[in-house]
C-alpha positions, 0 to 999 in steps of 0.5 A: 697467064698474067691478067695484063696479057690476058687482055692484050689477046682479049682486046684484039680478039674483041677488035678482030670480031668487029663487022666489015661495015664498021669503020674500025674492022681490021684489014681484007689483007688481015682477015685474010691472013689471019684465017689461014692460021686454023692448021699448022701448015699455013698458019704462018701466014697469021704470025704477023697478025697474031703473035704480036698479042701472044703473051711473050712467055706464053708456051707453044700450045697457047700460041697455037690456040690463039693462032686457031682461035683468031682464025674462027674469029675472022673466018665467021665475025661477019656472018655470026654476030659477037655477043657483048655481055652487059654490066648490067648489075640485075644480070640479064644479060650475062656471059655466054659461053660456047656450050650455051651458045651451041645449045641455043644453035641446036633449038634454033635448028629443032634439034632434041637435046636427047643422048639417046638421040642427039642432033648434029651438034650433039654428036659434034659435041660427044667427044670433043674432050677427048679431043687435040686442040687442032681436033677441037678447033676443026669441030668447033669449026664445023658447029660456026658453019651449021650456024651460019649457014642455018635458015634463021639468023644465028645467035651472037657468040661471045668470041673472048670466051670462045677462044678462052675455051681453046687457050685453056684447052691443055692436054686433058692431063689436069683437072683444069684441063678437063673441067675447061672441056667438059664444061662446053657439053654441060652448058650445051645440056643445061636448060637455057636461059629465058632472056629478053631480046639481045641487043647484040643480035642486031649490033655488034658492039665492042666488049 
């Protein structure tokens, strides 16, 4: 995939992550619809939403994944704010990835990062790599709605990488493909950087 059409999905999933209270949010009508694209059976409610930023050459299985990923998008964009990274040259503030942000959800929720005894995400989390990119999209569902519906405010997710997480998803057949899905259990493993107040929790800026 060309840098060219990267950012023409990238750019609407940044435009599609903007709040309901902002004046550039896409339509009720197109929230809607495009939610419905999380399984193949109503997906086609989506297409028009979607395939229009699918890249022209793009294969089934990418179409399918930005079809899944739009739908997380707008499914939970007003209840979970989007992380915009800073160009900031020193790096406070710098991407952050499903796997960091799923490890950030687990300690807001007192959950042990322990695998002889993990948490609720860490057991969502143990076997996502073996799983199907529709497999995947439904138990990366199921962590947005821990986080959403915890008892402290959840922390801002970086939506691009989110759903580059799923476009990049492949068959777990190449290397690429299992390093793109393995990556989301080191992150959420790694200790988590100390960072100072995130802007990005209190507004939802464009990227």
């Amino acid at each position: 995939m060309s840098n060219d059409n990267e950012k023409a999905w990238q750019h609407y999933i940044r435009a599609l992550a903007l709040p309901a209270g902002d004046s550039r949010a896409r339509s009720t009508k197109e929230i809607a619809s495009v939610r419905r694209g999380l399984t193949a059976g109503t997906e086609v409610y989506a297409y028009p939403f979607v395939l229009p930023h699918v890249p022209a050459d793009a294969s089934r299985q990418t179409e399918q994944a930005l079809l899944r990923g739009a739908s997380l998008v707008a499914e939970f964009k007003d209840s979970i704010p989007a992380f915009t990274p800073s160009a900031d040259s020193d790096g406070r503030y710098p991407r952050r990835s499903f796997g960091q942000w799923a490890g950030m959800v687990a300690h807001n929720n007192r959950e042990l990062l322990d695998p002889n005894s993990p948490g609720m995400i860490g057991n969502r989390l143990a076997y996502i790599h073996t799983q199907s990119l529709d497999e995947a999209a439904m138990t990366i569902r199921r962590i947005l709605l821990v986080a959403s519906r915890g008892s402290e405010r959840a922390p801002a997710i970086d939506y691009v990488d989110l759903v580059a997480t799923l476009v990049y998803w492949g068959r777990g057949l190449t290397q690429a493909s299992r390093e793109r899905r393995l990556r989301i259990i080191r992150d959420f493993y790694r200790p988590q950087r100390q960072e100072p107040a995130d802007p990005t929790t209190t507004s939802q800026a464009q990227n």
